[in-house]
Backbone bond lengths (Angstrom), bond angles and torsions (degrees), N, CA, C in turn:
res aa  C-N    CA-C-N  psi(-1)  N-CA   C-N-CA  omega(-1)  CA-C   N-CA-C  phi
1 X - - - 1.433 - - 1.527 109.68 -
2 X 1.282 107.46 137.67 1.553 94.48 175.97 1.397 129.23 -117.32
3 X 1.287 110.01 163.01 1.858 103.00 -161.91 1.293 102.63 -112.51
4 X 1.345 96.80 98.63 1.619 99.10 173.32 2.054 116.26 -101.86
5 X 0.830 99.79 142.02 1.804 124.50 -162.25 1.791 93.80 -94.33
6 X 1.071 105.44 104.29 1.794 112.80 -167.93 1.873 97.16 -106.77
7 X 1.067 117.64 -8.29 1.157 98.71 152.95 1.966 102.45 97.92
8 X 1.252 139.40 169.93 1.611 124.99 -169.63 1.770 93.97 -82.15
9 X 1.123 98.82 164.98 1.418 106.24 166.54 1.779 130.81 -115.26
10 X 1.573 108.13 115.70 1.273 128.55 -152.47 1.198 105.95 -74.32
11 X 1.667 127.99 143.42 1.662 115.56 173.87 1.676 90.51 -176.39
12 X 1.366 97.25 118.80 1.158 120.41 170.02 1.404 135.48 -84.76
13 X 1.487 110.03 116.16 1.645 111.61 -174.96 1.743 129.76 -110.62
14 X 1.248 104.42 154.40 1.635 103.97 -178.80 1.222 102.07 -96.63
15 X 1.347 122.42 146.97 1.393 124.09 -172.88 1.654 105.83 -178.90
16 X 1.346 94.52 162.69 1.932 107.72 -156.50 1.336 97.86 -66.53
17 X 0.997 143.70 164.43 1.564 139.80 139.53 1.237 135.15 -52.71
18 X 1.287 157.79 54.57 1.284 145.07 -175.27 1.301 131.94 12.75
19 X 1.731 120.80 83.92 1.315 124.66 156.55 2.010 69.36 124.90
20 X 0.890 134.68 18.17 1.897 125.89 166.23 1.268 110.91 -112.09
21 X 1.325 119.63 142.95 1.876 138.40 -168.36 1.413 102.32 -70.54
22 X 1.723 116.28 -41.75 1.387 104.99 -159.40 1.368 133.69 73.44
23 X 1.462 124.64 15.88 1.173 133.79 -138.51 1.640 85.37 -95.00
24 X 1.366 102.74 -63.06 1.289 108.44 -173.48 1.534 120.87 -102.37
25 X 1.404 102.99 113.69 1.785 123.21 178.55 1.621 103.57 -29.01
26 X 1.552 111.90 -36.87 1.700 97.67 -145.37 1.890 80.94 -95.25
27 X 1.510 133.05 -26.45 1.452 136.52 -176.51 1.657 97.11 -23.63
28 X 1.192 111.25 175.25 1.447 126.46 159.60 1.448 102.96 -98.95
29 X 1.541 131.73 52.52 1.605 126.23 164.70 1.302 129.00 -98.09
30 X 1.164 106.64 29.11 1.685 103.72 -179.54 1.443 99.91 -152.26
31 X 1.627 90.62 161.50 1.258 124.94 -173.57 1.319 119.09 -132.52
32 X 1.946 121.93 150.76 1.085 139.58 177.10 1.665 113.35 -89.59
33 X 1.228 125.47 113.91 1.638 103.45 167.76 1.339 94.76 -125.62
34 X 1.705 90.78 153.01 1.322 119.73 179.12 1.971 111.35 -80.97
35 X 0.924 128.78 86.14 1.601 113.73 174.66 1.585 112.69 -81.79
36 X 1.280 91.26 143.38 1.981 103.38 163.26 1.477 103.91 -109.34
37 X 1.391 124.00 120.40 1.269 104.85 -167.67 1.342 150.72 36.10
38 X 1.790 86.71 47.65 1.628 94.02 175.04 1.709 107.59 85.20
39 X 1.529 111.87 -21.20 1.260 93.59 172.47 1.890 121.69 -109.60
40 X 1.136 125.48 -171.96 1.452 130.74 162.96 1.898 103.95 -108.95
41 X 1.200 105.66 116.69 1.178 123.13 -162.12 1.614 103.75 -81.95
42 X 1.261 114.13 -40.78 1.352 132.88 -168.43 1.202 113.21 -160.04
43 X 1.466 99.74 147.43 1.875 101.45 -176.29 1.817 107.63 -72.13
44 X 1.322 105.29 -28.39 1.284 104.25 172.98 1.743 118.18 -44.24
45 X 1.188 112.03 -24.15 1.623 122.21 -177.71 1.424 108.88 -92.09
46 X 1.401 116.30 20.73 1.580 103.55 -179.40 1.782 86.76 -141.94
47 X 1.742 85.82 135.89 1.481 104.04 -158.97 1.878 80.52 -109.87
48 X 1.293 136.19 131.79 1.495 158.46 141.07 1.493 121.29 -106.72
49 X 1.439 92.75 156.94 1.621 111.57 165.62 1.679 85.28 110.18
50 X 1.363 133.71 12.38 1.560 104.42 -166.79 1.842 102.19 -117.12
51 X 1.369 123.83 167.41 1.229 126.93 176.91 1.559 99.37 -82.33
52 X 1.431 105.79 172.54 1.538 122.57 -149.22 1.746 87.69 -84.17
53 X 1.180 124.51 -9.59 1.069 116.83 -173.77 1.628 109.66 -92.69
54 X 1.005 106.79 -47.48 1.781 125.70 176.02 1.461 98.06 -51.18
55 X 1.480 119.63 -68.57 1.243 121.26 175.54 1.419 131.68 -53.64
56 X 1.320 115.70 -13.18 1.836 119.71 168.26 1.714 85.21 -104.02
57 X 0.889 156.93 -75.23 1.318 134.29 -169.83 1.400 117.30 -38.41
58 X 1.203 123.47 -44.72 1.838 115.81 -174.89 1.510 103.17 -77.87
59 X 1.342 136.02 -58.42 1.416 123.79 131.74 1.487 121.42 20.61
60 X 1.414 91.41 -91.57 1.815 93.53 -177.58 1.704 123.19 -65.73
61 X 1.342 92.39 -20.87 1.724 97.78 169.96 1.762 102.21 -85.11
62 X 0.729 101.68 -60.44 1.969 93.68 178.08 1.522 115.80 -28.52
63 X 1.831 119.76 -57.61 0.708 116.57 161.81 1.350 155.25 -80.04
64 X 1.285 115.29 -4.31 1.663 144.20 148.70 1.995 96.38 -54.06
65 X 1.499 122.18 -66.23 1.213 112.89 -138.88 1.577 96.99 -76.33
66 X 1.892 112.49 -12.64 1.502 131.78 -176.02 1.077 93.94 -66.25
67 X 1.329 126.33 -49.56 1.745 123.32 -163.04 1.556 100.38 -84.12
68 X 1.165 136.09 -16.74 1.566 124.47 -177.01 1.920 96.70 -85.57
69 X 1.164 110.19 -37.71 1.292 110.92 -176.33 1.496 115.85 -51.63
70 X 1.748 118.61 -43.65 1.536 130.08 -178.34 1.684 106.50 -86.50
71 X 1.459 110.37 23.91 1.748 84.75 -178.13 1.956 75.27 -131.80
């Protein structure tokens, strides 16, 4: 059997900003983070300042362009 080492597993989330209401979709209150296993490795991996919309779109492109990269 062989032991292959696949490396952490990447997954990108939308999420409020710290200390922001969220009230309003179009605000600048949300943020993208990058996790490696569930975690945020570095602040460098967390993208802010964007509306909830910006932030599920870059999101869904991060992870679309992640999955073209592994096939």
């Amino acid at each position: 059997m062989e032991n292959l080492h696949k490396g952490p597993q990447v997954t990108f989330e939308v999420r409020l900003t710290p200390g922001r209401q969220g009230l309003d979709p179009n605000a600048p209150d949300w943020e993208v983070c990058e996790l490696e296993d569930g975690v945020v490795n570095s602040n460098a991996e967390v993208y802010d300042n964007l509306t909830k919309g910006e932030a599920e779109d870059l999101a869904a492109m991060w992870a679309r362009k992640k999955g073209e990269a592994e096939t």
